[in-house]
One Martini backbone bead per residue (centre of mass of N, CA, C, O) as a GRO file, in nm:
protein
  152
    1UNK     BB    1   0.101   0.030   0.015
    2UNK     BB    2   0.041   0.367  -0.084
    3UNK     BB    3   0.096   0.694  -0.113
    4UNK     BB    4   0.006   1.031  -0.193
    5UNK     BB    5   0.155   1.331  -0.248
    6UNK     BB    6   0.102   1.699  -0.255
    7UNK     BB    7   0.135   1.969  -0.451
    8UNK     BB    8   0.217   2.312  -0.489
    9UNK     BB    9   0.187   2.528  -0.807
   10UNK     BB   10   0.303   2.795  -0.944
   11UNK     BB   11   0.221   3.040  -1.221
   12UNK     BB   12   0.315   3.206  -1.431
   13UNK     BB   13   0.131   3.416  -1.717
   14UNK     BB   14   0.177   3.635  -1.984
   15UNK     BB   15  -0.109   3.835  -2.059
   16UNK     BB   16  -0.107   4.122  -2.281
   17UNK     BB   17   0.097   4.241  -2.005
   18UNK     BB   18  -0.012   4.053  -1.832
   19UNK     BB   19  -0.054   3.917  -1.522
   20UNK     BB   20  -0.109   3.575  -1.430
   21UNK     BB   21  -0.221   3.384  -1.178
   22UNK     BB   22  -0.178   3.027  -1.130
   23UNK     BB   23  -0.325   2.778  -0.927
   24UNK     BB   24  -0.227   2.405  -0.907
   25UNK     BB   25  -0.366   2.128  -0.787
   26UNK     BB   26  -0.282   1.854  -0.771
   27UNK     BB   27   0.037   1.775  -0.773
   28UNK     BB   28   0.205   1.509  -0.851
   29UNK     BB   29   0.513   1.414  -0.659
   30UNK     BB   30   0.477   1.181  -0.464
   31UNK     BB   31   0.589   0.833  -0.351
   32UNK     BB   32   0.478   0.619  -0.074
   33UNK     BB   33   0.654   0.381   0.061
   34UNK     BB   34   0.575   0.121   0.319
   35UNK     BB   35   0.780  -0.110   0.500
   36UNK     BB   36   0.627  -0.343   0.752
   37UNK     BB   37   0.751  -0.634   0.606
   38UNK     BB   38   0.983  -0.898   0.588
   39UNK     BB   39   0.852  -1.072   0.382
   40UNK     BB   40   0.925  -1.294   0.052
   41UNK     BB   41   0.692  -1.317  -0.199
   42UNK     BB   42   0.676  -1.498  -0.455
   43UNK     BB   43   0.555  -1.582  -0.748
   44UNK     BB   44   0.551  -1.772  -1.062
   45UNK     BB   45   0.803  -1.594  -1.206
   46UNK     BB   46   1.034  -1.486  -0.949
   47UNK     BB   47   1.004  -1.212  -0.895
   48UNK     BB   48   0.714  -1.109  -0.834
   49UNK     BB   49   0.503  -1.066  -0.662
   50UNK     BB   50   0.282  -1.231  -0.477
   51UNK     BB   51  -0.050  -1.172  -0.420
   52UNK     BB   52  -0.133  -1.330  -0.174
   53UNK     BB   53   0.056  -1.168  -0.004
   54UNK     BB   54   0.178  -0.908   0.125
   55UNK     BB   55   0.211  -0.541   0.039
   56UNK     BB   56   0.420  -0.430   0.254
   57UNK     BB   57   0.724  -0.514   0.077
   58UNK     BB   58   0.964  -0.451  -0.072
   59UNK     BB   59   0.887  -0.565  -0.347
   60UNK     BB   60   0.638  -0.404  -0.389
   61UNK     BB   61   0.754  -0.136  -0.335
   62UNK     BB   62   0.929  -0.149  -0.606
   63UNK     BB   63   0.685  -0.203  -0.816
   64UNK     BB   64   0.511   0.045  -0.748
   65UNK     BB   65   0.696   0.244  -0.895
   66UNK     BB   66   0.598   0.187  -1.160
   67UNK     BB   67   0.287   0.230  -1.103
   68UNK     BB   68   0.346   0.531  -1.054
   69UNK     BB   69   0.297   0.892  -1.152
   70UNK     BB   70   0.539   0.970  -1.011
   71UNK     BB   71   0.876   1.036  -0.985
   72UNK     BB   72   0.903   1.052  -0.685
   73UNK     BB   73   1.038   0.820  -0.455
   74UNK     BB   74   0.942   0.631  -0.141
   75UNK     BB   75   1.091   0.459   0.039
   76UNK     BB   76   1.023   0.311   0.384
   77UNK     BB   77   1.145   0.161   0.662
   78UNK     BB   78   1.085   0.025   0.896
   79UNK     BB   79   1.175   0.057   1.213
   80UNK     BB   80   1.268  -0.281   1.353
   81UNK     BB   81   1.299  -0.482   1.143
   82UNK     BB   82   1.320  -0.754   1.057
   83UNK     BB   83   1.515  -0.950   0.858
   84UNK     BB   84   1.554  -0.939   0.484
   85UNK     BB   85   1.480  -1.220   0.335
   86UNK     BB   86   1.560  -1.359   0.019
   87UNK     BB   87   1.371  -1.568  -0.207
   88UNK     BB   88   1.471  -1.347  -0.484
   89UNK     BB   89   1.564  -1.101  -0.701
   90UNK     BB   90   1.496  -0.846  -0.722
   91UNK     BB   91   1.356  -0.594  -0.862
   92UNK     BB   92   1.412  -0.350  -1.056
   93UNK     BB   93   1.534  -0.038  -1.090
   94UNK     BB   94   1.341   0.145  -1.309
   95UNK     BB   95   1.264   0.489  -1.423
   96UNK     BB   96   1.255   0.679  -1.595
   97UNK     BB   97   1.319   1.014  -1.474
   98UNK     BB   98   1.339   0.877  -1.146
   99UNK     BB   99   1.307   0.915  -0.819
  100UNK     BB  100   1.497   0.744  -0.525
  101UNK     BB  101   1.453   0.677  -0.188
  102UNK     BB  102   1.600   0.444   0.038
  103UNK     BB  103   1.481   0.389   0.362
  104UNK     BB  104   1.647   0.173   0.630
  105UNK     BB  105   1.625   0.215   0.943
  106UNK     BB  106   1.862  -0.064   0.990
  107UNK     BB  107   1.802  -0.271   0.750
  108UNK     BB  108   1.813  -0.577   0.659
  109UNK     BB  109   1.944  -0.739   0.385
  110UNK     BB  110   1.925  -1.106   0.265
  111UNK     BB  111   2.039  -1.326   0.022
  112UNK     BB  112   2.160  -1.604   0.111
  113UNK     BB  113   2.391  -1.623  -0.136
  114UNK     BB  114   2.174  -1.606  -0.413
  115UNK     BB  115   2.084  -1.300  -0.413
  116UNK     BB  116   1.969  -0.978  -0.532
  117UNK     BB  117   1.923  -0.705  -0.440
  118UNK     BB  118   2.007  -0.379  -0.571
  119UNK     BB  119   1.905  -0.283  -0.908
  120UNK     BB  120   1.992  -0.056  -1.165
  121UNK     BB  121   1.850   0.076  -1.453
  122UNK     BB  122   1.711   0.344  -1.389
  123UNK     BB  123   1.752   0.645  -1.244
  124UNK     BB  124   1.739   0.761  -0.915
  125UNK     BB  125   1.921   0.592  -0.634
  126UNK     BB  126   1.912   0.607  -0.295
  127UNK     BB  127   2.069   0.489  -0.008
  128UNK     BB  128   1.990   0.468   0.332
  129UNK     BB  129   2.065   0.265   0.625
  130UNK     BB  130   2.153  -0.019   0.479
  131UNK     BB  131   2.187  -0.333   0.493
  132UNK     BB  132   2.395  -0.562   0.284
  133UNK     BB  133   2.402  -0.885   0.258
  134UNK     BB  134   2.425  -1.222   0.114
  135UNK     BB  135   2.496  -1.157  -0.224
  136UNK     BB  136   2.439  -1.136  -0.527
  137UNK     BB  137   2.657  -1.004  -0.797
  138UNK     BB  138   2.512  -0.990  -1.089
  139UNK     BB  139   2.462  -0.941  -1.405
  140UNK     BB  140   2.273  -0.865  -1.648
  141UNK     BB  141   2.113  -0.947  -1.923
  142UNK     BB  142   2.345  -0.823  -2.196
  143UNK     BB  143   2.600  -0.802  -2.084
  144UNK     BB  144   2.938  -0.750  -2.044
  145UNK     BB  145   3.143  -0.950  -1.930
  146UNK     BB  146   3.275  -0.923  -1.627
  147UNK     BB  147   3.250  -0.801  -1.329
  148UNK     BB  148   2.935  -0.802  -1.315
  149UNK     BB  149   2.837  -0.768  -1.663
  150UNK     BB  150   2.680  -1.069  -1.766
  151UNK     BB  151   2.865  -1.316  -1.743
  152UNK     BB  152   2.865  -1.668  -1.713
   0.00000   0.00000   0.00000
């Protein structure tokens, strides 16, 4: 489940040698996810998360974002969460043009030894506060080259 935000923003338009104040109202600015169980129920894609899972988790969150109209989005992981085991490697982080910030409160993300924690394929990402062990670190498929660049 996740919120939306709301800003409010001036324009001036220059009429006919006059100035005409426009305000309007209700344009999204951001989107915030809250991660508040630290479950990780995957679908049977393998990637995404399982629809009959809880909805409030770390893979939704991150889903979230991609269907969100906001260009700014805000993950924020509940302060006290226990340990996030990875079932599967996370969907990737991205959306063109889109910023995501995502507030780690403390939590470790735990991969497994099998799972990759964190993945940009677009937009601006920044991470605090967030511990991340046992991941796999490899590159997506199509990339070239060795160290983590999607060789073989």
């Amino acid at each position: 489940m996740h919120s939306l935000k709301f800003s409010k923003s001036v324009h001036k338009i220059l009429l006919f040698g006059g100035l005409a104040n426009v305000l309007l109202t209700g344009l999204v600015s951001a989107a915030t996810f809250l991660v508040s169980s630290s479950a990780d129920h995957v679908g049977p894609d393998g990637v995404f998360p399982d629809p009959s899972g809880p909805t409030n988790t770390l893979r939704h969150a991150i889903v979230g974002q991609f269907q969100s109209p906001a260009r700014h989005h805000e993950i924020v992981i509940a302060p006290g969460l226990p340990v996030i085991h990875l079932a599967a490697d996370l969907p990737a982080f991205g959306v063109s043009y889109s910023v995501i910030s995502l507030q780690g409160n403390g939590a470790t993300v735990d991969g497994v030894g099998l799972h990759r924690a964190l993945f940009v394929h677009d937009g601006q990402v920044s991470v605090r506060d967030l511990t991340i062990v046992n991941t796999r670190a490899a590159g997506g498929t199509g990339g070239g080259g060795g160290a983590g660049l999607g060789a073989a």
